[in-house]
N, C-alpha and C positions, 0 to 999 in steps of 0.2 A: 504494500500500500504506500501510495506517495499521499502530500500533501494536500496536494488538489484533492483527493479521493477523502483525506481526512477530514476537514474542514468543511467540505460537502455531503459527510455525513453529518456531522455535528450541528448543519447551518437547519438542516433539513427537519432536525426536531424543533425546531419552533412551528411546525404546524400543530404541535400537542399544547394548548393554553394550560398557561398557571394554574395551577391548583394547590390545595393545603394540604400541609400533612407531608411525615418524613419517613412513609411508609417505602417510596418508590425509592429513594434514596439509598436506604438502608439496604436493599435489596443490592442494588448493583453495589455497593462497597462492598458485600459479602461478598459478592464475585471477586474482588479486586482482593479478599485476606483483609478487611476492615482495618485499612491504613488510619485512620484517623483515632482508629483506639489507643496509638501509640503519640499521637502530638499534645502537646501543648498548647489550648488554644484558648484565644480572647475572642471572645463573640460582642460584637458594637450592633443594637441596634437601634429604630428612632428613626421619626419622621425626617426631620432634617438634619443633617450635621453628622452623621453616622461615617460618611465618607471621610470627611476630614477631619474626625477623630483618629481612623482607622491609620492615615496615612499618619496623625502626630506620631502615634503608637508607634507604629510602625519604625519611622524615622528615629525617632526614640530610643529603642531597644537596640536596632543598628549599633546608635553611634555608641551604644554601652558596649557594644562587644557581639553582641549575639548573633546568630545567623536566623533573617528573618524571613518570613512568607506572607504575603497578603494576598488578600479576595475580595475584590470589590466590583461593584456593577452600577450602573454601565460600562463600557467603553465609548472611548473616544472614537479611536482610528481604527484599532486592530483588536477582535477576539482575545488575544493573548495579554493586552494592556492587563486584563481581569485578575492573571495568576503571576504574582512576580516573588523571585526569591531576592532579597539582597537587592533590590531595587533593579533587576533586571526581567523583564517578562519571559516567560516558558517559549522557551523555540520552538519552533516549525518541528523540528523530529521529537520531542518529547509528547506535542501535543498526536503525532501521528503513533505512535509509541502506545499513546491511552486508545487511542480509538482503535489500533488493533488489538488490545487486552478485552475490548469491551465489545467488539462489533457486534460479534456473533448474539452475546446476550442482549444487546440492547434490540437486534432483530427478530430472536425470538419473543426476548417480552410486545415487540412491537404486533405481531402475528394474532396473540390474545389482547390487542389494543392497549396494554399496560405498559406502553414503550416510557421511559421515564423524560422528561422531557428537556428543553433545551438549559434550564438554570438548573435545573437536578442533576444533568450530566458534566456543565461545568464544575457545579460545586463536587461532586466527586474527582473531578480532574485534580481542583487544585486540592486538594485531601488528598490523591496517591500521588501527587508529585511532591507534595511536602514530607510527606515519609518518605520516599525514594533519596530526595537529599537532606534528609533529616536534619529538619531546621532542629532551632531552639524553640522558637515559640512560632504560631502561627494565628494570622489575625484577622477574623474575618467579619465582612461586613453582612450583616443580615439582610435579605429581599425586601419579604414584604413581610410584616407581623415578628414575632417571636417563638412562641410554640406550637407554630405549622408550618416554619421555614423551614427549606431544606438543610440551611447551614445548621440548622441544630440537635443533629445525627450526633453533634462533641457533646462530649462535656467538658465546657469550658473552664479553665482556672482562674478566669477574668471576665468579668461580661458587663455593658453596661447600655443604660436606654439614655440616648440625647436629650430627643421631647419628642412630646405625643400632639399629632392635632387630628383632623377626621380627613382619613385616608383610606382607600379600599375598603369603605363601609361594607359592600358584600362579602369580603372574607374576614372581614376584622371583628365587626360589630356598628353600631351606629352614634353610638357616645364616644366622649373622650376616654375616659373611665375602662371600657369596654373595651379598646385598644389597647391602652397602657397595661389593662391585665395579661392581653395577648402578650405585648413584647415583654414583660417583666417574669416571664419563663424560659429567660435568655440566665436568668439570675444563678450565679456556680453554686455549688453543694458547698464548698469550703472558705466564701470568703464572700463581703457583701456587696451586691451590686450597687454599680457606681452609677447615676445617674444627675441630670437636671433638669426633669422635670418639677412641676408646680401646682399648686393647686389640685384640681380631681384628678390627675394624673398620676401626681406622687402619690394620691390618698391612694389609689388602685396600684399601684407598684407595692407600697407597703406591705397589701394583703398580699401579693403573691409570693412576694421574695422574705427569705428570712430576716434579714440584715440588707441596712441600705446607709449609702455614704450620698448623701446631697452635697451637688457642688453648683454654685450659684451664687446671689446674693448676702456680702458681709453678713448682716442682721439676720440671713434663717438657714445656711449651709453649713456642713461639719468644713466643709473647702470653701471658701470664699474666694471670689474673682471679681477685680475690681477692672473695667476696663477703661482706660487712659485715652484713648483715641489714638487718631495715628500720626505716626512719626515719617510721614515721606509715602512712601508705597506699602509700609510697616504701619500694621497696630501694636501696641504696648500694656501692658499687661501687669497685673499681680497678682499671683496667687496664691492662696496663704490656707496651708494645711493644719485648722486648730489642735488636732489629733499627734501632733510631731512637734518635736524642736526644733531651733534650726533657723527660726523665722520668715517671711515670706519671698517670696521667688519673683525677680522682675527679670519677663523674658520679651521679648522683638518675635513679631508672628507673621510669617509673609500671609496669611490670610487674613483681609480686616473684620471688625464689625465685631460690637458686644458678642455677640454672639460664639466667634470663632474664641473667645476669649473663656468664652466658659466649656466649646470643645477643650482647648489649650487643658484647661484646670480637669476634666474628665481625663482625657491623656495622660496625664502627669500622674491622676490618682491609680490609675489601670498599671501605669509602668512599673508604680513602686510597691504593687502588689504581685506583680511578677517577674522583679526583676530589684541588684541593689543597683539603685540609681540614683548618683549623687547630682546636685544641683547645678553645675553646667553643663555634665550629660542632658539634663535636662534646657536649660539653654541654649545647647545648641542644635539637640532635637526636634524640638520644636520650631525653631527659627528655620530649620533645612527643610520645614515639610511645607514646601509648596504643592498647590493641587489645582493642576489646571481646569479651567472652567468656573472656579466658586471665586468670587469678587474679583477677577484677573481683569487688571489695568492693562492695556495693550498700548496705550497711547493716553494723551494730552492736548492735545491742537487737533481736532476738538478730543474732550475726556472721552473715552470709547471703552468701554466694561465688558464683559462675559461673564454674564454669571447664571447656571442652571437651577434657580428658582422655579418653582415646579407646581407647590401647591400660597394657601394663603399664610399661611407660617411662615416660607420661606422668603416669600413677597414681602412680608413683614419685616423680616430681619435687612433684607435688602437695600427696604426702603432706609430704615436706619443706618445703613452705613452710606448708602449714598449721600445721606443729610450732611457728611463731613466734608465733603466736597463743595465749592462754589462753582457752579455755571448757571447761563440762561435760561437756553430751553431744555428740553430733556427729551429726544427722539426717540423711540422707542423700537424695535425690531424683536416680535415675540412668537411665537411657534411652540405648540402646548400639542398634548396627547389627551384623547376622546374622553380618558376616566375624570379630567379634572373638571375644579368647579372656576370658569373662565370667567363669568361675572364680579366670583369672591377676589381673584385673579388680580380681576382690572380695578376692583374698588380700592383694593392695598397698592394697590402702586401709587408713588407720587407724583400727581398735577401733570402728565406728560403735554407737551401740546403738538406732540406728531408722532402715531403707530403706522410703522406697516405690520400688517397680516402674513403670515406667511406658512407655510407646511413643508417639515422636515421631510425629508426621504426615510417615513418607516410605515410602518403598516396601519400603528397603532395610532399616527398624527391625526389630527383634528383640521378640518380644511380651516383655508385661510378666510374664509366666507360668515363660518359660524363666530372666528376669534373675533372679525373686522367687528361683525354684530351686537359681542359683548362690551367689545370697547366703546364703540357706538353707544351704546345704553348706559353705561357707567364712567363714559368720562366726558370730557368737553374738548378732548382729542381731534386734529384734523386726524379723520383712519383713514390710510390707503392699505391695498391689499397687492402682492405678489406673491406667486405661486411658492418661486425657489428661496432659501434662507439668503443665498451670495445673491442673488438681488434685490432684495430687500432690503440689507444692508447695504449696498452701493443706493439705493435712493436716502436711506436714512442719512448717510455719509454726505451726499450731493447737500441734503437740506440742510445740514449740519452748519452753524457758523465757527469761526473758531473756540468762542467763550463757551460752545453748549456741549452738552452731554449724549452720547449716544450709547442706547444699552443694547443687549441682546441678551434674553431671557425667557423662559417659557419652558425649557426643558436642555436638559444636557447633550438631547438630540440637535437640539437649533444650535448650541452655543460649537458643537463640535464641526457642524459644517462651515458658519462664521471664521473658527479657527485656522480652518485650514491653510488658507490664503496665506496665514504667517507660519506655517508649520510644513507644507507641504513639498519635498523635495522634488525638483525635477532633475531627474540624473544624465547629465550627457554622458554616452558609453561610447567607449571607443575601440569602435569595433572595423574592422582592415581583413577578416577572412572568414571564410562560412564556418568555422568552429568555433570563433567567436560570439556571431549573429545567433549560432544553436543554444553556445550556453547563458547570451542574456534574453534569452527567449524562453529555456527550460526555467532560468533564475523567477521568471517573473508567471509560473505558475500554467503556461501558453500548453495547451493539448498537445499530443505526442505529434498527430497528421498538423497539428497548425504550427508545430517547430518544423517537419519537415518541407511543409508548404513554404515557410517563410524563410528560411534559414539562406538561401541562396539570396536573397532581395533586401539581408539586412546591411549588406555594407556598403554603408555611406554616414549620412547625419542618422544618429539614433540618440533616442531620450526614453528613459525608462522613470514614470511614475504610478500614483496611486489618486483614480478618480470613483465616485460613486458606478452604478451599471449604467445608469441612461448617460450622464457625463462619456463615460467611454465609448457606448453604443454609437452618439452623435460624434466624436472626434472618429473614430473609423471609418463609419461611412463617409463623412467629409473629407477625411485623407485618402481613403481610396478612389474619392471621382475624382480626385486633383494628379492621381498617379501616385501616390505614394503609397505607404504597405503601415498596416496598424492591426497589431496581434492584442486579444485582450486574456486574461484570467481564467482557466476554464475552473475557476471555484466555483460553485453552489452556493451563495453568498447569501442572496437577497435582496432588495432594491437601495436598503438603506446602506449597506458596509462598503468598503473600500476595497476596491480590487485594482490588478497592476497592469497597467497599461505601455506596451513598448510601440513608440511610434517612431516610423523611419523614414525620411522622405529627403530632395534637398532643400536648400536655403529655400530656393524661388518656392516649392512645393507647402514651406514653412509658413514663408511671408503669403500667401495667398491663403492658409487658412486660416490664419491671423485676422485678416481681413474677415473670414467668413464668422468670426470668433466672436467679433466686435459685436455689441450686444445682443448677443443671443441668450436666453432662457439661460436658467438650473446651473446658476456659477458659472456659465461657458465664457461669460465675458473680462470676469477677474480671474479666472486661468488663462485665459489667451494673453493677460496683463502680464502674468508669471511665467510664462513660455516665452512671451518677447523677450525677458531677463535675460532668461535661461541659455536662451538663442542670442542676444546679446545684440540685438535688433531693433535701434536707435536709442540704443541704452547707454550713458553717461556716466559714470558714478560721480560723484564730485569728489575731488582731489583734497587733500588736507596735507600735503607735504612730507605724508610718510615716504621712507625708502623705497617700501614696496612697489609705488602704484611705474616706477619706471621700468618693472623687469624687475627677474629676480633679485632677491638682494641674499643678503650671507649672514647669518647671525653667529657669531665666535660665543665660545663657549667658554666661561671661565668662572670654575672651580673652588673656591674661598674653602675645602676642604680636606679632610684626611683622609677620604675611606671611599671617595667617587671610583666608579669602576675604570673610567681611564691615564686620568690626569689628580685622584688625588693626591694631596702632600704635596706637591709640585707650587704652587702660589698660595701658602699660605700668610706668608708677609703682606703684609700694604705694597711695601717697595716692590718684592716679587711680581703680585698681582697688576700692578700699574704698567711696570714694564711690561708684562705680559699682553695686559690691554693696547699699550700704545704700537705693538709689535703686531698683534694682529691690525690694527685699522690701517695702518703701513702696508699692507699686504692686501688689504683693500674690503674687511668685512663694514659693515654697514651700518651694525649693531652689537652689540657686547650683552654675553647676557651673564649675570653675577649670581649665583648661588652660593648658597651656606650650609644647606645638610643634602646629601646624599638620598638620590631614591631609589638606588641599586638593589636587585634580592639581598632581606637581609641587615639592610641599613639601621643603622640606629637612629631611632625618631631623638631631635634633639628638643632643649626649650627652645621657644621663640628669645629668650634676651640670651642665648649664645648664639641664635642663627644674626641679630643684631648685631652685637658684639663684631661677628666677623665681615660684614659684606658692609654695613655701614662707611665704617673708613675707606674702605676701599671706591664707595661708589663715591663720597667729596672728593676721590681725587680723581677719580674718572671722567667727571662729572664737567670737568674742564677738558677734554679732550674733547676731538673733532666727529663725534658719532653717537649714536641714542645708544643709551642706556635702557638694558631690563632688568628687572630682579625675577629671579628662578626661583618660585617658594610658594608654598600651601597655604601660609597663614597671612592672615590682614593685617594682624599686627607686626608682622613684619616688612610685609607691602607696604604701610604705611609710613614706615622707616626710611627705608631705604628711598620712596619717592620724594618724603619729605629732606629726604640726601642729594636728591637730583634724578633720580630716576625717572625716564621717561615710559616706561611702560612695565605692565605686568605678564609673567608666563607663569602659568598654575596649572602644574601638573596631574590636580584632582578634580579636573574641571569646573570649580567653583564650587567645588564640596563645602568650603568656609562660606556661609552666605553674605558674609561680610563684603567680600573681598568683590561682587560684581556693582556693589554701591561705592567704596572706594572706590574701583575705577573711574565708575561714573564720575563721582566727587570732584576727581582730581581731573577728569576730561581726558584720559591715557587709554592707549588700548593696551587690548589685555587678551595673552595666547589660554585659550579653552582647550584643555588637550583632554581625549577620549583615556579612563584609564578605569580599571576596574580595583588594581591596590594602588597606593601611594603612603610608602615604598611598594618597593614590589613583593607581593608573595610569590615565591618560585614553587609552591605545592598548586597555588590556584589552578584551577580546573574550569573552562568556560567552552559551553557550549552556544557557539554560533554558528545561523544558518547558513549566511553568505556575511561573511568579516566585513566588509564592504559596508554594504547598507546596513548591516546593525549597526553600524558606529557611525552613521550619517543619521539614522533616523534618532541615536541615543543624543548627539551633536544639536540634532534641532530644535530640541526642547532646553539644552544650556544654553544655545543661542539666542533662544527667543529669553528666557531669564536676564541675559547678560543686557537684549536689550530693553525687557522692561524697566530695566533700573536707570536706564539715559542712555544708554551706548546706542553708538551708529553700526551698521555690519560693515561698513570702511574698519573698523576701527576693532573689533572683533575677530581676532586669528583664530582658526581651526585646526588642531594637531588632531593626526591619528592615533597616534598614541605609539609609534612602533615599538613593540617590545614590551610593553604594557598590557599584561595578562592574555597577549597573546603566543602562539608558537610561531618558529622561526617561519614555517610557511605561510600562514596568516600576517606573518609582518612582508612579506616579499609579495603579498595580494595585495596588500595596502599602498604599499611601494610602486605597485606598477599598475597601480587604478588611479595613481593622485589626481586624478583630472576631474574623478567623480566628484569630490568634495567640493567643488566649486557650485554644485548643485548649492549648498547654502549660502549662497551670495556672500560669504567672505573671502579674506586671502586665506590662502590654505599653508602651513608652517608644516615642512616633514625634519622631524628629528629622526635620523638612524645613525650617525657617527660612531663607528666601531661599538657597536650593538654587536651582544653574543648573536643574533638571527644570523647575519654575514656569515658566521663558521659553518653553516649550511655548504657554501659552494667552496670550501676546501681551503677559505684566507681564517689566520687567525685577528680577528677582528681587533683583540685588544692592543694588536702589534705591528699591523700592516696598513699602513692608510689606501692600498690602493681599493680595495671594495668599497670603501664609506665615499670614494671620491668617484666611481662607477655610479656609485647610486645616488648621486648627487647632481651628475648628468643627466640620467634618467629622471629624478623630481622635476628638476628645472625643464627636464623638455616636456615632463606630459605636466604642468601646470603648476608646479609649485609658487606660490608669490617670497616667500622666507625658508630659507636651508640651514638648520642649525648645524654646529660641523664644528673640531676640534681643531682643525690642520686649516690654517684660513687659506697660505701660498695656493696648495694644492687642489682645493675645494673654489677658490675662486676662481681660479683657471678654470676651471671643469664648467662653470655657469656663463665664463664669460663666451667659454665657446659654442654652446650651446647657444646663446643671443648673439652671435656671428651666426652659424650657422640657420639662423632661423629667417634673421635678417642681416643679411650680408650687406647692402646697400645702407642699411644706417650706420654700419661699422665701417664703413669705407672712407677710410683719411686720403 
């Protein structure tokens, strides 16, 4: 079984509707040896806010140590976002893996109509893959209700209810009260559930659960949470555990709004009953759990929000963080699902004075007709109506002046199509012979007869993305009456998911559907915006005086340590290091990049005031010489140092794992390298399964890049390292190496570090002693797209780039 055949079983059980009860469940785990009798698990549930509790937890427990699992629903882009270990989603053969354990039974029970259905299959997925790599704890986010959800087949060692409001009356009940008793059989046997609910909620949790920990309000919570409002893109927070010494916790929450403040205090309470977690584990756990979709600022000029408000609770909460903001008017772009109450909806929203209407691509959407109607009735809104979410939003945009606001909300379904526009890679592949064309054809999911069909017709211009089915159905047809060739996904998806699309054709073939692109329906017109890019098809960037934007440039490498796998000990003086710096730019690198700990397998993690101590001095005197300066380092506070020393930019080889460290950038207006890595330092046991190295680390890249730039950054000013060598194998770093051109998919420059990296001892040079591999494959970056070459040996390595821009363009080199 491949992929395609997996995922198209799995797609294909959503024609069995929701139902209660963990009867079905239970059944197929017993198939599977009842993995989930063996975890660890925190159960969240709760009308709103369940999700990004999940993820604090989550993020939380991480950064203590532990190896973690989460389960949460919906997805954004991809089925797989649902189950991730360690902050990585279950790959393509894991998830093919399950579906061959299970086919057989799921087909049989299908036969006597008791086939289990699409979230009872998932939530078994992510329960046997969590025992397969045998997390520490595992965290999962409940459906719908509590004690008829599937996820609660565990029994949990932590479990806690957000808040209760009237949701899925048919399967819940019709009161508040009547719900809350539902979810508060989410409550563990051995510890009490945590919760923040109020009112008849709490009173019905009470009865259900033994023991209960309130976290909410100074004046009635055993947890108190006081919320401060926001600090920038940050809300701020206290929370204060009466139960503990210690006194209370002031933490920075990339989610805003009351609200997320009393998740924060729920998270914190779940963490330190399953785990010891001292108080800036907890600071910075919480700080690193951002969660796309729930109050995510995307922009300023004008203010432009995503947030998956869904029912009138969440609308509520909404409307109060929005209230922290100053603008005019308030645009509206909303797309809701058939069960909600769309009146209750439009009455909690604040004073908008312009909705468009609009319907997600899912089954379950509510037309854009019946939403226009509610707003109509409940607001004093001009309503217009469009079918697709990406048009909707380009007209709310258009109306948009700079002072005003524009939202998009109504379901996590609208705000993920909204999203895509800033998330969505377009891959140019470079492709030169029909084994090529085959294998980015198989990569992208394309039927056996439609690789063989195509496979001779793909070399030329090819871009490999991810559009909904009609999106793709329309770009196919319209590239193939223009002559070009366009292979789509043969998953069993559904109308609403993302499937991968490889379109081939040339320029002229390009630019003429471009044309045809321009506005058309269901997003076709802000994709054809993102494929101009892509194609680079009267596309400018505007120049800011980096190195980069002339051709490649050379970043020298220099070392401020003991123990670096190639050059440490070697400049550990000021005077050493200086001389060293001024000997490279003599030789002609562009940039100097200074680090102070090591992140070799192995390395010893140092403080931040000895990583100070050593690169500090060294960057005052650098500081005066003829070329930018970076600092090489994970932490903020040392970033902060060192730019406050003269440094012109930041390289962070944990890709902004410090959340700190992508607002200092901004701060300080510097760019800053984002490198793909999964340890920093490195673990040499790590063990990562990815499907194609490639686009996992471009699709993992998209979502640091968009963080980097929700915090003020430009994508001029945002580098993308792959990461070579960084939990991956020597061959996986030599994919990376000879794809660099893909990476330009996310509209930055793209930085390859491989300088005598162990990968090289693959083709028989010893890497940490021979410059000539590091300077072969320095040739290669620079011709298939590198913008930045970091590199130890400056002579040898600039030679290698400058021939490279000779041979590319001979006539601009021509004295």
């Amino acid at each position: 079984m491949n992929y395609t055949e997996a995922a198209s079983f799995l797609f294909e059980l959503r024609r069995f509707a929701l139902r209660p009860g963990t009867d079905a469940t239970r059944g197929l785990l017993a198939e599977l040896g009842d993995p989930h009798e063996r975890l660890s698990c925190v159960q969240i549930a709760g009308s709103n806010g369940k999700g990004s509790t999940a993820r604090m937890v989550e993020r939380t427990l991480r950064e203590a140590g532990l190896d973690v699992g989460i389960y949460t629903s919906p997805h954004l882009d991809d089925v797989r976002e649902r189950i991730a270990i360690n902050g990585r989603p279950i790959s393509k053969g894991e998830v093919t893996a399950f579906v061959e354990a299970v086919a057989d039974y799921v087909t049989e029970k299908g036969a006597t109509n008791s086939s289990p259905t699409f979230f009872e299959t998932l939530t078994a997925m992510a329960l046997w893959e969590f025992d397969r790599q045998d997390v520490d704890v595992a965290v999962l986010e409940v459906g719908i209700g509590g004690k008829k959800d599937a996820t609660s087949v565990v029994d949990p060692v932590a479990s806690a209810v957000t808040t209760v409001t009237l949701e899925h009356t048919a399967i819940l009940g019709d009161t508040v009260g009547e719900i809350a008793r539902d979810k508060a059989h989410v409550a563990p046997a051995d510890a009490p559930l945590v919760t923040g609910t109020t009112g008849d909620a709490l009173a019905a949790v009470r009865e259900v659960a033994d023991a209960v920990v309130t976290v909410g309000a100074p004046e009635s919570s055993a947890v108190s949470v006081t919320y401060d409002g926001r600090d920038g893109l940050e809300g701020t927070a206290r929370i204060d555990d009466g139960r503990r010494s210690g006194g209370p916790l002031d933490v920075h929450l990339p989610l805003l709004g009351a609200h997320q403040a009393t998740n924060a205090g729920i998270a914190a309470t779940l963490c330190r009953q399953v785990a010891d977690v001292d108080d800036d584990t907890l600071r910075r756990g919480l700080r690193g759990a951002y969660w796309p979709g729930r109050f995510e600022v995307l922009d300023e000029d004008p203010l432009l929000v995503l947030d998956g408000a869904h029912n009138p609770g969440g609308m509520e909460r909404l409307t109060e963080t929005l209230a922290e903001f100053d603008y005019d008017d308030l645009h509206v772009v909303i797309g809701a699902m058939v069960d909600k109450d769309h009146a209750a909806i439009a009455s909690a929203m604040p004073d908008p004075a312009h909705v468009v209407a609009c319907q997600p691509t899912v089954d379950r959407a509510e037309s854009e007709a019946v939403i226009a109607r509610a707003f109509e009735r409940e607001t004093t809104a001009a309503v217009e109506q469009r079918h697709d979410v990406d048009g909707a939003l380009d007209m709310a945009l258009d109306a948009a002046g700079p002072d005003d606001c524009v939202l998009v909300t109504g379901s996590l379904y609208a705000v993920a199509e909204s999203r895509r526009r800033w998330t969505r890679p377009i891959v140019p592949k470079d492709v030169d012979s029909i084994a090529e064309a085959k294998a980015t054809l198989e990569a992208a999911h394309v039927t056996d007869p439609g690789v063989w069909r195509m496979r001779g017709k793909g070399v030329h211009r090819v871009l490999r993305t991810r559009l909904q089915q009609r999106q793709a159905q329309y770009l196919k047809e319209e590239l193939l009456s223009l002559g070009g060739e366009c292979s789509v996904s043969g998953v069993n998806a559904g109308s609403q998911e993302l499937v991968d699309v490889v379109a081939m054709g040339t320029m002229a073939q390009f630019r003429r559907l471009l044309e045809k692109l321009d506005g058309q329906l269901y997003g076709l017109a802000s994709f054809g915006e993102e494929l101009r890019e892509a194609l680079g098809i009267r596309v400018t960037p505007d120049e800011r005086g980096f190195p980069w934007e002339d051709g490649p440039s050379v970043m020298g490498i220099l070392n401020i340590t003991p123990d670096s796998f190639h050059d440490g000990g070697e400049y550990n003086t000021v005077e050493d290091a200086v001389a060293r710096g001024q000997t490279m730019i003599e030789a002609g690198v562009d940039i100097l990049d200074v680090g102070g700990e090591s992140t070799r397998p192995g390395a010893e993690v140092i403080p931040a005031e000895q990583e100070i101590d050593r690169v500090v001095p060294v960057i005052e005197r650098l500081a005066e010489l003829d070329a930018m300066i970076s600092i090489d380092t994970r932490k903020a506070a040392v970033a902060k140092a060192a730019l406050d020393a003269g440094a012109d930019m930041l390289n962070d080889v944990s890709g902004l794992d410090d959340p700190e460290m992508r607002h200092l950038a901004a701060d300080y207006d510097v760019p800053v390298v984002v490198m793909h890595s999964i340890d920093a330092p490195v673990d040499p046991d790590a063990e990562v399964d990815y499907d194609d190295v490639v686009q996992d680390v471009i699709d993992d890249l998209a979502e640091r890049v968009l963080l980097a730039e929700k915090a003020g950054l430009d994508r001029e000013q945002i580098l993308v390292d792959p990461g070579i060598g960084f939990g991956k194998t020597a061959s996986e770093s030599f994919e990376l190496l000879g794809r660099t051109g893909e990476f330009q998919a996310l509209g930055c420059p793209v930085l390859v570090g491989h300088s005598h990296k162990s990968f090289l001892d693959m083709i028989g040079e010893d890497a940490s002693e021979s410059p000539a591999a590091t300077v072969a494959g320095t040739a290669l970056a620079a011709d298939r797209g590198a913008d930045v070459i970091r590199v130890h040996d400056p002579i040898e390595n600039v030679a290698a780039v400058k021939v490279v821009e000779a041979a590319n363009d001979p006539a601009g080199h021509d004295e």
